[in-house]
C-alpha positions in Angstrom: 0.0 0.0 0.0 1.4 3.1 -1.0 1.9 5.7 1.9 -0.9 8.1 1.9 -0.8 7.5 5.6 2.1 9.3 5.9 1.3 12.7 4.9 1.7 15.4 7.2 -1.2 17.9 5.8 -3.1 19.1 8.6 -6.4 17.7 7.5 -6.0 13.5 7.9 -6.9 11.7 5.2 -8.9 8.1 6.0 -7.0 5.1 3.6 -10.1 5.0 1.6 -9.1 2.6 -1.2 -5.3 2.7 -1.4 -3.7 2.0 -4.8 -2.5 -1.7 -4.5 1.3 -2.6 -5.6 2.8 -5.7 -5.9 5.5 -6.3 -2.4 8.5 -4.8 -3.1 12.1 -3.8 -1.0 10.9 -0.2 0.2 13.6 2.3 -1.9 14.7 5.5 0.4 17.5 6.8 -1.5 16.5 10.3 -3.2 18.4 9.4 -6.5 16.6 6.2 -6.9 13.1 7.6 -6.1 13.7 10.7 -8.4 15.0 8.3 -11.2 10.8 6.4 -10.5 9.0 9.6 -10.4 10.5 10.7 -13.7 10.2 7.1 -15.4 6.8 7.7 -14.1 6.4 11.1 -16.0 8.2 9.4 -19.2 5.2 7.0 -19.0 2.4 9.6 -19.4 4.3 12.4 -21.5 6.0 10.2 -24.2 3.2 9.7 -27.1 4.9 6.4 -27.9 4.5 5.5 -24.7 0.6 6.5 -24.1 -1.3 3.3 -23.5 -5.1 3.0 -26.1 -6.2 0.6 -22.7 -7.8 3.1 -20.5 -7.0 0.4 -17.5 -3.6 0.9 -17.8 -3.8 4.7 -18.1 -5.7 4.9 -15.4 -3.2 3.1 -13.6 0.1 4.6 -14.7 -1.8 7.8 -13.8 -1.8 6.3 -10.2 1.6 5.9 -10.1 3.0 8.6 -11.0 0.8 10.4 -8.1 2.0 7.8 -5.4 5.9 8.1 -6.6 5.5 11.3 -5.8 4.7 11.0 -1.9 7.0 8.2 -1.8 10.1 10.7 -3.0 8.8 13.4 -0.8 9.1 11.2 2.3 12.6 10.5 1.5 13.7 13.8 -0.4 13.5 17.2 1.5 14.2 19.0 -2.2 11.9 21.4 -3.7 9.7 19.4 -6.7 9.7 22.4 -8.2 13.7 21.7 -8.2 13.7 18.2 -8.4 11.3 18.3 -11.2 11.0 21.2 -13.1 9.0 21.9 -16.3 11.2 21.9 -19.4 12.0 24.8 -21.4 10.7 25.8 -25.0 7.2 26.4 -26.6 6.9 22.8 -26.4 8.3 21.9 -22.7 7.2 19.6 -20.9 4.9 19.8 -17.4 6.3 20.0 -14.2 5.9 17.3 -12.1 3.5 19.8 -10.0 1.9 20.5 -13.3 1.6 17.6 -14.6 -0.3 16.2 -10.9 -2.8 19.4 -12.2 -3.2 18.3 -15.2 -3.9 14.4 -14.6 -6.2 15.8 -11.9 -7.8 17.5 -14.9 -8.6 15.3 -17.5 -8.5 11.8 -15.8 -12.2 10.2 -14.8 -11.4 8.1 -12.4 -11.8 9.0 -8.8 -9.0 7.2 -7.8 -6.9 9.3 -9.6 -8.2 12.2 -8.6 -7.7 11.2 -5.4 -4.2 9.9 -5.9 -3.2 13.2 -7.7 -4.9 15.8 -4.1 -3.7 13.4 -2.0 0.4 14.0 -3.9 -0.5 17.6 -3.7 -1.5 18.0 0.0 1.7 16.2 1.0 3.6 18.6 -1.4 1.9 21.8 -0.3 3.6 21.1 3.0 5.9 23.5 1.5 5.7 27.1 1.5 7.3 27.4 -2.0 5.0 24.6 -3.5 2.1 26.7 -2.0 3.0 29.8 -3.5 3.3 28.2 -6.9 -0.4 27.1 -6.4 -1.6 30.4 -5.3 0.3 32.9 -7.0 0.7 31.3 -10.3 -0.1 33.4 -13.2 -0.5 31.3 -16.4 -0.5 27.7 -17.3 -2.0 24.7 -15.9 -1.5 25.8 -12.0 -3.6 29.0 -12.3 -6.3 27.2 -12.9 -6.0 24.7 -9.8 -8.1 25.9 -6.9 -11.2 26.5 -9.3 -10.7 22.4 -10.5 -10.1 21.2 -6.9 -13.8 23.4 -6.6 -15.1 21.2 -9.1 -13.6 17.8 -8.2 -14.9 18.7 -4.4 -18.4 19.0 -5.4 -19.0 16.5 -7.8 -17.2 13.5 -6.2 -18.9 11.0 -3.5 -15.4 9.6 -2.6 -14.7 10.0 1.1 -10.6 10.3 0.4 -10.9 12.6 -1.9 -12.9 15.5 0.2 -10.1 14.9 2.6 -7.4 15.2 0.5 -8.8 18.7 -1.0 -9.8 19.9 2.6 -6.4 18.9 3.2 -4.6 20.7 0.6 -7.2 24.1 1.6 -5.5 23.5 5.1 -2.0 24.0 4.0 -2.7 26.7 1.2 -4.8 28.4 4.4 -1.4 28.9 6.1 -0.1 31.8 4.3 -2.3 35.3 3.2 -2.3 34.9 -0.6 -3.6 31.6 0.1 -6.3 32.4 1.9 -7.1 35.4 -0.5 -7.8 32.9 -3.0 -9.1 30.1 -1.2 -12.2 33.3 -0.4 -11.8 34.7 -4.2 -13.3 31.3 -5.1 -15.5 31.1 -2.6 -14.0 27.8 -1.1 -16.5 27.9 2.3 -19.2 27.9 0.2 -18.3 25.4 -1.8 -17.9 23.3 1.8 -21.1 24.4 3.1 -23.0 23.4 -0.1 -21.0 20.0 0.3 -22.1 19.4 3.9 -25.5 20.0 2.8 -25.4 17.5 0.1 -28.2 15.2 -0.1 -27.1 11.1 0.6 -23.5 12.5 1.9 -23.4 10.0 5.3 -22.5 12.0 7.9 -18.6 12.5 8.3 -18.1 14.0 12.6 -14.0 14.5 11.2 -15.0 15.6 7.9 -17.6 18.4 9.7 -14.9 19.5 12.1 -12.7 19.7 9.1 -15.3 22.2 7.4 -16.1 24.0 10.7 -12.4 25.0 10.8 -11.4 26.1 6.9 -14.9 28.0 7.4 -13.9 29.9 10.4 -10.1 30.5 8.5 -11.5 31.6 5.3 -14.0 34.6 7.3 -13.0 37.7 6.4 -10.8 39.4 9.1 -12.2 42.8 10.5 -9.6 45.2 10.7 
């Protein structure tokens, strides 16, 4: 089971369905972990690589979202270091970027949950949160409005923690917070905790309760 456990986001995130691997040695050096992320990325940005079997998409989709909390349990680099985009009109996606943009046009819950679940571990970081907030152009501007959409029209228990997770850590600094009330994030929560068939979540109400109190505007 890959380590979603693990992640230090302040919101937890229940096991849910964990994406299953075959039993393998455990690998903790940084190289060798960086060398699987990027044969990761290889997989899902080479065209002659691109599988016609959505199955196996689907699954190397996975992957690639779970190599990335594996390498950020062993690696304190930045992944905006580690794994930058490439350079040129053509360039290839950051590894960030690329977690966007799988969130974007994949399905499957179980990516989308994969992919929020990578990006609350990596939003840990102040410099991965600014990157999600202040982004100008390009696939991360866009991300708080798609985690919007994926939060209201999923009925996945892991993924509503993951993105309440991820609101948690972009919460922690003021240009996150601008944003998180610029697209009306608490209302988006509200609307889900009013949802009709949602079983009722105690953690996942505290969970709202709190980003709902963060994201009030502060009298001055």
């Amino acid at each position: 089971v890959h380590p979603v456990s693990s992640c230090s986001a302040t919101a937890t995130m229940p096991s849910s369905t964990p994406h299953m691997v075959a039993k393998k040695a455990m690998i903790t050096n940084p190289e060798q972990l960086r060398k699987n992320v990027r044969r990761c990325m290889r997989k899902l940005l080479d065209k002659g690589k691109v599988s016609d079997d959505p199955a196996v998409q689907e699954e190397r989709e996975i992957d690639f979202a779970w190599s990335m909390v594996e390498w950020r349990t062993f690696d304190p680099q930045s992944p905006l270091k580690a794994f930058p985009a490439g350079e040129g009109q053509s360039r290839d996606p950051s590894a960030l970027e690329l977690l966007i943009l799988t969130l974007k046009k994949a399905q499957s819950a179980e990516v989308h949950y994969a992919c929020c679940a990578a990006i609350a571990y990596l939003s840990v970081r102040q410099d991965v949160r600014s990157a999600l907030v202040e982004t100008a152009s390009g696939p991360l501007m866009e991300s708080l409005d798609l985690l919007v959409r994926r939060l209201e029209a999923t009925d996945h228990p892991g993924l509503r923690y993951s993105i309440c997770a991820i609101a948690t850590e972009l919460g922690k600094c003021e240009a996150g917070l601008v944003r998180l009330r610029d697209i009306n994030f608490a209302q988006a929560l509200e609307r889900l905790r009013q949802k009709k068939g949602l079983p009722k979540d105690p953690a996942l109400d505290i969970i709202i309760d709190y980003l709902t109190l963060e994201l009030r505007p502060r009298i001055t």
